[in-house]
Every structure is written in C-alpha cells, then in structure tokens.
C-alpha positions, 0 to 999 in steps of 0.5 A: 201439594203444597205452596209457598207464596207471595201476595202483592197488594196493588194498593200500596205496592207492598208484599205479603208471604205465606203457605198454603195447601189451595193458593187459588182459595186463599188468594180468594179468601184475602181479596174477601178481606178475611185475613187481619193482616192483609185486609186494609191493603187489597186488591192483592194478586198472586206474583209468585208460588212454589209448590212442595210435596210436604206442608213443611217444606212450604212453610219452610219456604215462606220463612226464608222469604220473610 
C-alpha cells in the first residue's frame, strides 16, 4: 500500500504534501526534523491520507494537491 498525504505544521499553521509507502514512519521521520523542507516549522501532525494499491498512483495524488 501506498499513500498520499498531508502534513500540517502546528507552528505556522501551513501544509505540507507528499507520498509514502509507511505514513506512520515518515510522519516520525519529519517530526525528528530530517526533511530540509519541513524542519524549521514542526510539530507537524497528520490532516489527511489516501491510501493506493501503486507508488504511482500516490504520487499522482500528491501532485494534484499541490
């Protein structure tokens, strides 16, 4: 399975997109500050997941939120 998702940062209220093959890892991975582009504005929590059969299909899905 696969996911497309959106992170929002209690911080600075703003959102983040993208896909992933294990939500609950990543959403770890960028409250530890590890991704550049989310680093400075975490806390981040989970508002919202989709999940797909294929990688292409969520990355599909994380393009048509941005």
């Amino acid at each position: 399975m696969f996911f497309a998702y959106i992170l929002k940062s209690l911080k600075d209220g703003k959102y983040y997109y993208g896909s992933t093959d294990n939500i609950i890892d990543r959403l770890i991975y960028h409250n530890k500050r590890k991704v550049k582009s989310t680093k400075s504005r975490t806390p981040l929590i989970l508002h919202y997941s989709e999940k797909f059969e294929t990688r292409a299909e969520a990355v599909k899905q994380e393009r048509f939120f941005k």
